[in-house]
Structure formats: structure tokens, C-alpha cells
N, C-alpha and C positions, 0 to 999 in steps of 0.2 A: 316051280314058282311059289314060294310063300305065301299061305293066306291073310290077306292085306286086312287090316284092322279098320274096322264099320263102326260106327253108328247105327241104330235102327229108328228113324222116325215113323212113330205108328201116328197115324193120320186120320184126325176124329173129325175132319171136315173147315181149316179153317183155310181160307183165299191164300194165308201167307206160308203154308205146308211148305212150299217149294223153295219160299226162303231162307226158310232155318236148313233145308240140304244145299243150299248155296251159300252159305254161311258159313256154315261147317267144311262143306268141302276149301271154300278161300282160305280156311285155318289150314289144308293142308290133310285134311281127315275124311275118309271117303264116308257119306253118309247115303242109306238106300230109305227110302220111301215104301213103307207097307199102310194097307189099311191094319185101323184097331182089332179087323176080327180073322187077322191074316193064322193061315193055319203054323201052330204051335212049331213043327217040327222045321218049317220054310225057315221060320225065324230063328231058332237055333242052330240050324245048319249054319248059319252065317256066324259065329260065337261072335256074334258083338261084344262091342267094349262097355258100352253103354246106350240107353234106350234116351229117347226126347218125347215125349207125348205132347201134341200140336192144340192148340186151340180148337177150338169150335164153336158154331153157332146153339147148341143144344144149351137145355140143363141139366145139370145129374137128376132130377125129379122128373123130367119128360118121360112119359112111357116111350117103352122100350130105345132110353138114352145109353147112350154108347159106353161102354163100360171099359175096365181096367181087365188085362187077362191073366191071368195066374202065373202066367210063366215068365212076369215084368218083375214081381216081387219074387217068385223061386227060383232067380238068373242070381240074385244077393249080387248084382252091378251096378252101378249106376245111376242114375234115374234125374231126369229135370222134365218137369212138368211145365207148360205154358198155359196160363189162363185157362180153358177149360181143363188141359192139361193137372194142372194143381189142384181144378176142382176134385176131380175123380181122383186122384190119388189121396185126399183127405177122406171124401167121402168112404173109399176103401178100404184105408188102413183105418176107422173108428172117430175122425172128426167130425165135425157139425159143419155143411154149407148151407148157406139162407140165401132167397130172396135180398137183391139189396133194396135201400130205398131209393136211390137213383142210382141210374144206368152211367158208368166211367167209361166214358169214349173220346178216344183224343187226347190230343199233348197232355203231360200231367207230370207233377216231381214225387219222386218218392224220398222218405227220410230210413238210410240206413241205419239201425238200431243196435246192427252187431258188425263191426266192422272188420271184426277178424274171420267174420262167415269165409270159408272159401269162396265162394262168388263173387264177394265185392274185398278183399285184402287190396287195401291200396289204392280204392278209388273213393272222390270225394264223398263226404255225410248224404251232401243231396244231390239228386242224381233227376236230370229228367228223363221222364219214358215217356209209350205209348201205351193207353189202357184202352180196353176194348172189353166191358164183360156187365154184366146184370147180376147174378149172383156173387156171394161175397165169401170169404172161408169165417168162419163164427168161433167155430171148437178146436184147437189144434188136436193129430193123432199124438196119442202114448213116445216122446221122443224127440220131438218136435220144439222149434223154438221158431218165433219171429224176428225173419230178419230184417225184415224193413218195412216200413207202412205209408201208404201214403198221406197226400194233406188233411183228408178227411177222416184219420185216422184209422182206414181201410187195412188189413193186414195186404202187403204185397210182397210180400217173399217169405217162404218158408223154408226149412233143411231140419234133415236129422243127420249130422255128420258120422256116424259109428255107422248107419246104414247104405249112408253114399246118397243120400234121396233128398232133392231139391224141389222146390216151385217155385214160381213168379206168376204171382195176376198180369202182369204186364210183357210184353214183347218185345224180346234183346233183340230179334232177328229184325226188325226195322230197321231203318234209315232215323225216323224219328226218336230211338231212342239212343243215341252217340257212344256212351259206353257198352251197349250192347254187346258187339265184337268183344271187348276183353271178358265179358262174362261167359260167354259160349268159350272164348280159350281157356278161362281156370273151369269150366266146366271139363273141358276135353284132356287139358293138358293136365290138372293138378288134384281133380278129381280122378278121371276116368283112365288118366297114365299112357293117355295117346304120345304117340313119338311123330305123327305127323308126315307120314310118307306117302300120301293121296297128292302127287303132281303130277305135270304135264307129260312126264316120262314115263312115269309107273304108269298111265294112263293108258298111254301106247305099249307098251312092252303086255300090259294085260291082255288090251284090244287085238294086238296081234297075233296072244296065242288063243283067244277064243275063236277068231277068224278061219285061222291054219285048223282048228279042231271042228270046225263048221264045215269048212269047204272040202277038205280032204284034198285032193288031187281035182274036182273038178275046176269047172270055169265059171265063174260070175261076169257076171253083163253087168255095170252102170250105166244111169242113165245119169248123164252129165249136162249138167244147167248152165254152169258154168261161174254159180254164185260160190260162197266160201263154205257150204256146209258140203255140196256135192265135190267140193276139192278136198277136203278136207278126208271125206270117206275114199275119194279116189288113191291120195296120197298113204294112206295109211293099211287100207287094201292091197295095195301095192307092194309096201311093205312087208305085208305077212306073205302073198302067194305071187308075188314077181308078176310072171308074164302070164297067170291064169287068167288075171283083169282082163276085159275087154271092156273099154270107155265108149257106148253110144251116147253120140249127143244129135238129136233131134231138133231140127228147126220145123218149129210148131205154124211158122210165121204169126207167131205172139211174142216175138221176140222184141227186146231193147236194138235200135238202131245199130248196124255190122255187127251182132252179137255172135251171128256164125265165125266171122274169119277173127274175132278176139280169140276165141275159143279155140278155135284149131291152131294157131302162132303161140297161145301161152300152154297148153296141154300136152300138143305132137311135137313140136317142133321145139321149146323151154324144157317142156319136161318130162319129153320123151314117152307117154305112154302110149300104148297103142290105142287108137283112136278111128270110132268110124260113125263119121257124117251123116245122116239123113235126111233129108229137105223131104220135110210129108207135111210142107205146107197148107198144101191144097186138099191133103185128106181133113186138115184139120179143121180148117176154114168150111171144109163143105159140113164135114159132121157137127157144129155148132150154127150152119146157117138159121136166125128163124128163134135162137133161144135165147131167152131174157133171162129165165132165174139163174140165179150164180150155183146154187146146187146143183142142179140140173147140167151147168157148164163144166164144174168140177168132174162127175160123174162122166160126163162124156168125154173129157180130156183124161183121166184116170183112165178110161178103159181102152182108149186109142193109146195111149203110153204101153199099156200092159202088151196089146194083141202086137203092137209093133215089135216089142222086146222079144214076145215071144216069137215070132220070124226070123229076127235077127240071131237068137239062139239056136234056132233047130239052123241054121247056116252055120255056127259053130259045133254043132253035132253034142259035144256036153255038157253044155252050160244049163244049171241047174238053178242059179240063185241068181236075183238078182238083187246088187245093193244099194242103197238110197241114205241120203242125207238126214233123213229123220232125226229133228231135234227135240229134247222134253216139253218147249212149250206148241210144238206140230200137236204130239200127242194131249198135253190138259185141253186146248180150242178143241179135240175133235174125239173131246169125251174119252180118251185112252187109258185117264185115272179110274179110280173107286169113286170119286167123290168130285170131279167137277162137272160143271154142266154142258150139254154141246154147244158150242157157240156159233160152229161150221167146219165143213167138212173141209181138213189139209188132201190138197193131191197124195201127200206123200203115206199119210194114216185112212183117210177117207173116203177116197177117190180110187179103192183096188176092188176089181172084181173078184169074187169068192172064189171062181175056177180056174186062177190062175195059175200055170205050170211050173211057176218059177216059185221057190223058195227066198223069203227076205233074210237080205242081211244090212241089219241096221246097226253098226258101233256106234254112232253120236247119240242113241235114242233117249237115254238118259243124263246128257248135257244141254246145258244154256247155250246161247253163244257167245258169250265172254269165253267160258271154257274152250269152245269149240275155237276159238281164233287161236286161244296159247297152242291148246295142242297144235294149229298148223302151222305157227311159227317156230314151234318145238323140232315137227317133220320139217321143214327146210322152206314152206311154199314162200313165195317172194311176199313180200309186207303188203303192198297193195292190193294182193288178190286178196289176202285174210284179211284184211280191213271193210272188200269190200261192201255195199250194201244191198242186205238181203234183195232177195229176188224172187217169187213165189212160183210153184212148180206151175200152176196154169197160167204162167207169165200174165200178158196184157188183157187176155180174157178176161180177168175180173179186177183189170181197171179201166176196161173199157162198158160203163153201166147203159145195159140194155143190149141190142142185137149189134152182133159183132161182124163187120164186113171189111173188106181189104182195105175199103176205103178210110175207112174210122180206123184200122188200124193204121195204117200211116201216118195220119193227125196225130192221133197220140205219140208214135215213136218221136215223129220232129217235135213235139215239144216238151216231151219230156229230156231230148237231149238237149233241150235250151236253158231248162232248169237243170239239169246236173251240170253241164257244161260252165255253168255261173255259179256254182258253187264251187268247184272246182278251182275256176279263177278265181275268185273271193276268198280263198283257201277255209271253206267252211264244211267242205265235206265231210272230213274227220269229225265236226264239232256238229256232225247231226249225225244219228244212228240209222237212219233211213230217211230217203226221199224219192219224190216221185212224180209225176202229175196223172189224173184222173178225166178220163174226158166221159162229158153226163150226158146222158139223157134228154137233158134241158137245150133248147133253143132261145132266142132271149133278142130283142132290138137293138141296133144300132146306127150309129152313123160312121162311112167312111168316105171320106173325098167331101164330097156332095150328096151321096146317096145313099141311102136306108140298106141295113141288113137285117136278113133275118138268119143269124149262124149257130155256131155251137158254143158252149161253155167248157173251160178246162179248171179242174181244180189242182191246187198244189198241195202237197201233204211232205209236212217234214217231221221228225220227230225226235226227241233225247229219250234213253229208255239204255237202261243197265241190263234187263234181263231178256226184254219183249215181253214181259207180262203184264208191266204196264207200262205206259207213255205216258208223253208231255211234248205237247205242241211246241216244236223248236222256235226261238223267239227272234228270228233274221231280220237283218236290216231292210227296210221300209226303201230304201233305195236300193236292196237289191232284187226285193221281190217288183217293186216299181218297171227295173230295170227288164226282169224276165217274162212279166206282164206286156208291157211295150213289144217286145220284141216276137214274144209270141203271137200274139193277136196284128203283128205287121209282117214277121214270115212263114207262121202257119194259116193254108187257105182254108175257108170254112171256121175259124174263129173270129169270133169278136169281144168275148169276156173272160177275163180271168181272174179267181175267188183263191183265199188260201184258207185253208183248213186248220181252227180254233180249236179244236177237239182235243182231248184228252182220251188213254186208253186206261178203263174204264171211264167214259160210259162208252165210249167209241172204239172200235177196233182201228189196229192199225192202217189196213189196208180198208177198202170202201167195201168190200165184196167176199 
């Protein structure tokens, strides 16, 4: 197999790291995420085509701020710098950065000054971006020309074309800056001489043979959830070692309403794999009786996941690994980067005991789930399973806030299929990226018939959201939450209020817990 042509994003700490390698990879160009201080020889193993240096919150004058590494400038490839990006590479090769006098944050136009720059050939004079930065470039390096500056007469783009070596103050990898995308392509394509063969196919045909060279001859165990990341690795597992697979799926009874008999009709019997059942409901339900914290939940459903696997393994005599849906943003919430912070622990990164017997095998680990859907409509899965919406490894556990009993789990199951079921009718499914309902904590007064309650609260949480890194509260029709609201609080028992969920991700996470 050919060594597929990289990108190297060295990663100085900025929130949007993760979208200049989903950017890149949408062009078509496989891009890998290293930190700034990643050891020299990892990174040339890889012969990248070209290097991206990421933003950051730092400044080049901060003690001990993040530096340039020797082997960006003695590669003679490449090079586009982002905001902090640009800074350190000015400051590097011999320019002046300062102090600005105010801080550029937020929408803003910049004026192209060289319009034959490779970066911008062909795109309007003024261009809006996004700026994000406090320091400013002052001195250009020995080479160097300005190509575009903003309103404030700010230098925002710099190049020395003979060396291949770019900046921008400002950020193509947004949504807020529109031309972005064409500049990361004449960055990739016209610059750096990529041909663009990081797709859905070449994805799988890689994944399959690092799989076959992982597993060898033995047997891997999934554990099967039955959402589209754990089909996704099923299908593709499958792919490389046939009938090694063995699919356990586990009814936790934190399940979505008949999730067992979905799962066994679309799996065994659609798509043949071998498949084996578990109902350790009652293990599961007992070992979280009594616990409130959600960490504490995770940890406890992570380790009853593990010890049950490994059982069902030593019944398969050699099953050595086992594989999981692990997506890239499992791993940023549960601290798996150099550079992000913990937000909580994923079952699937957070929730493993250290003594466990099984060896991981994670393909998706460095995919979004945009990616993750092509590739399973790439492998054959039917459209609706890849569509469908995430589903978290300690299922209802942590959308059920507070102590979790058969009882409260039932409430939540029927109303949560009251809400999907009406969106579904409404045909708004597709036009939310995740939904859900949440039952609190909270108790709360009412009136029904004639007579006062004192019940529970449910909350509804929808969201639009391109990557999962961030959200935006989906904005549904008022008659139809009306609708799901009514009906909940009149056939589920133990309710009487139902709230919907404003929040955005950040400041909010997706899920409550």
C-alpha cells in the first residue's frame, strides 16, 4: 500500500486545531494532528507534504511560549502559519512581533494587497474573515511580502513564495471566514502539490490493513451499542478479519425503548454478523444503585462493560482485543489530546480499567462523524442506521440526573420515544444532529383533573452541530414541542412538566451529564 500524503498540523493550543484537520481532510488530503514539541523523527516518519502551524492562546514573549522546531524550516516544504501560527514563524525566521493596541476578535474584512499571492489568485480584493489575536506582525522576515491587511491596517497575511512559507492573522478554517476552504485548497493543491486521495475508500482499505496487522489470526469481541460509530467499526472489522468478529451487545437496561430486538433484526439477521446478546440488566441497575455523580456512573458502567467482555472472551478461548467506536471528539472531552482540557470522562476513552485483558482496537479514533457516516455508507450500511443519532456508551445513565432506578428508567424511555417519534413524523430527524429527552432531578407542582401533583420534570435537548465540538440548540416548531410536551406529561406517569433545552455547546455540553 502506498504512503498516503499528510499534512502535519503541529498544534500550539488553539480550540479550532481540530478544524483546520477537518478541513483539510473535506479537500480530500489526509491531515494528522501532532503537538508543537512532537518528537522530530515521529514527524518525519510521516514525509508530509506540508506543515499547518495552529493558533494559539499564548504570545511569542510568554515565558516558556511555544516555539517553531527546527525540523519545520530544514523539511524546505511547505509551511501556512494561523494566527499564533504566523506569529512564531515571523518571530523565528528574524521579524518584529508587538503588542497590539487592541485585541481583533471577531468578524472582520481584510484587503488583499497581492492578488496574485498563491493563496488568494482569483478571489475578491476584500475578503471577510475571523480574527482572533492580541499581538500583531510589526517587521516582516528577510523574503517576505504583505499580502493582505486588514481595516485597521493590521498586516493579515504574509508569504515568501521561493520558500513555500505562508501566514494569516486570521482563520480560513472557520465557517466565519467563507473563502477559507479555497485558501486551505491553493494552500494544499498549488502550493504543497497534493493530488487529493484522503477519501472514504482509501480510508477503509488503510483501516483494514492496519486491522488484519493488529489482530493477526486472533478474535476481537465488540461491544455493539448499536448507534452508527459502533456499526461502523463492526462493519469494517468485519471487513478485514471476516468471522474473527464476534459482536456482543449488552442490554445494560439503560437502553432506548426495544433497542435490544432493533439491534438483533438489523445486525444478525440484515447483516449477518455473528452476534451474542446479553441481558445484565440487573447487574447493571444493581451496581449503580445509590449514585448520583455522573463520573462515578461512567466509571462504574466502564468497568462492568470491561469484566463482562472479558467473560464472554475467555468463552471464545482467543479473543484478545476488543473493538470500540471511539470517535476524535470521545477522545478531546476526555483529555486524549496534548492540549485540551477534561470536560468528562467518554465510556469509550474514560470509563476503562487499567487491568484490562483485552487489547483496544479503535479505527474511527481519529474521525469526526461526518467522516464516520461516509465511510459507512462507503461499506454498504443501510442509510438509516448511518444517519442515525448518537447514542452515548453509558446510554440512559447519564440522562437520567441523579440516582438511577428501573423505575425513572422507564419514564425516560417512554418519553423519549415520544420525542423522537415526533420528529420523526414531522420529518425533522435528519434536520437535528441529536435529540433526546432528559429526566431531572427536579420535582415541581401541578395541576391535573382537579387535583395537585407533586411529579417529575423532563427535559428536551435537540441540537444542529457539524462536528460535535460545538452545538446550536435546534430551533423546532413551537407546535411541535407543544405537541410532545402535551403528550408526554398526559402518557407518561410521574410527569407533569416539560422544559426545552436553549443551550448552546460551548458553554453547554451536548448531553446533560
Amino acid at each position: 500500500m502506498a504512503q498516503r500524503e499528510t499534512i502535519i498540523i503541529l498544534d500550539y493550543g488553539s480550540q479550532t486545531t481540530q478544524l483546520i484537520a477537518r478541513r483539510v481532510r473535506e479537500l480530500h488530503v489526509y491531515a494528522e494532528i501532532l503537538p508543537w514539541y512532537a518528537d522530530p523523527e515521529r514527524v518525519t516518519a510521516l514525509s508530509p507534504k506540508g506543515f499547518i502551524l495552529s493558533g494559539g492562546p499564548n504570545s511569542v514573549y510568554d515565558e516558556n511560549a511555544p516555539t517553531l522546531p527546527d525540523y519545520v524550516l530544514d523539511a524546505q516544504i511547505p509551511v501556512l502559519g494561523i494566527c499564533y501560527g504566523m506569529q512564531v514563524l515571523t518571530q523565528r525566521m528574524g521579524g518584529n512581533v508587538v503588542p497590539g493596541a487592541e485585541r481583533e476578535y471577531g468578524p472582520a474584512h481584510v484587503r488583499v494587497v497581492d492578488p496574485v499571492a498563491p493563496l488568494f489568485v482569483g478571489l475578491p480584493d476584500s475578503l471577510p474573515v475571523w480574527m482572533s489575536h492580541g499581538d500583531r506582525v510589526e517587521a516582516l522576515p528577510e523574503g517576505f511580502r504583505v499580502l493582505a491587511r486588514s481595516e485597521n491596517d493590521i498586516v493579515a497575511a504574509i508569504g515568501d513564495d521561493a520558500r513555500r512559507i505562508y501566514g494569516t492573522q486570521f482563520h480560513p478554517e472557520v465557517h466565519h471566514t467563507p473563502q477559507g476552504a479555497e485558501m486551505l485548497h491553493r494552500f494544499l493543491y498549488d502550493i504543497c502539490g497534493c493530488a487529493g486521495t484522503w477519501t472514504s475508500e482509501a480510508f477503509i482499505e488503510q483501516a483494514v490493513a492496519r486491522v488484519r496487522a493488529q489482530v493477526g489470526e486472533k478474535t476481537v469481541i465488540l461491544g455493539l451499542s448499536g448507534g452508527v460509530d459502533s456499526a461502523v467499526v463492526a462493519a469494517l472489522i468485519q471487513k478485514a478479519v471476516g468471522e474473527q468478529l464476534t459482536c456482543i451487545f449488552v442490554d445494560t437496561g439503560l437502553l432506548r425503548r426495544d433497542e435490544a430486538k432493533q439491534v438483533e433484526a438489523t445486525f444478525y439477521e440484515a447483516l449477518g454478523m455473528k452476534l451474542v446478546v446479553v441481558d445484565a440488566s440487573e447487574r447493571f441497575l444493581t451496581a449503580l444503585a445509590g449514585v448520583i455523580d455522573p463520573e462515578e456512573k461512567r466509571r462504574i458502567i466502564g468497568e462492568q462493560f470491561i469484566r463482562l467482555f472479558e467473560t464472554e472472551a475467555r468463552r471464545l478461548n482467543d479473543a484478545k482485543f476488543l473493538a470500540q467506536g471511539t470517535i476524535y471528539p470521545d477522545v478531546i472531552e476526555s483529555a486524549g489530546s496534548q492540549t485540551a482540557h477534561r470536560i468528562k470522562s467518554h465510556h469509550n476513552v474514560g470509563g476503562l480499567p487499567e487491568d484490562m485483558d483485552l487489547a483496544l482496537v479503535e479505527p474511527l479514533r481519529d474521525l469526526f462523524k461526518d467522516e464516520v457516516r461516509r465511510v459507512g455508507l462507503a461499506l454498504g450500511l443501510p442509510e438509516k442506521l448511518v444517519w442515525r443519532h448518537p447514542f452515548p456508551g453509558p446510554g440512559l445513565a447519564v440522562r437520567i440526573l441523579g440516582e438511577i432506578t428501573p423505575e425513572r428508567v422507564s419514564t425516560l424511555q417512554a418519553a423519549d420515544l415520544i420525542f423522537l417519534d415526533a420528529l420523526w413524523d414531522a420529518g425533522l430527524y435528519r434536520e437535528t444532529s441529536q435529540a433526546f429527552a432528559v429526566l431531572l432531578p427536579v420535582r415541581s407542582v401541578g395541576v391535573m383533573g382537579d387535583g395537585r401533583t407533586y411529579a417529575n420534570t423532563v427535559a428536551l435537548r435537540a441540537v444542529t452541530t457539524e462536528d460535535f465540538m460545538t452545538a446550536d440548540w435546534a430551533r423546532l416548531p413551537y407546535d411541535l414541542l407543544g405537541k410532545v410536551a402535551n403528550r408526554i406529561v398526559n402518557e407518561v406517569a410521574g410527569v407533569n412538566r416539560v422544559v426545552y433545552d436553549v443551550t448552546s455547546k460551548p458553554p453547554a455540553t451536548i448531553e446533560w451529564e
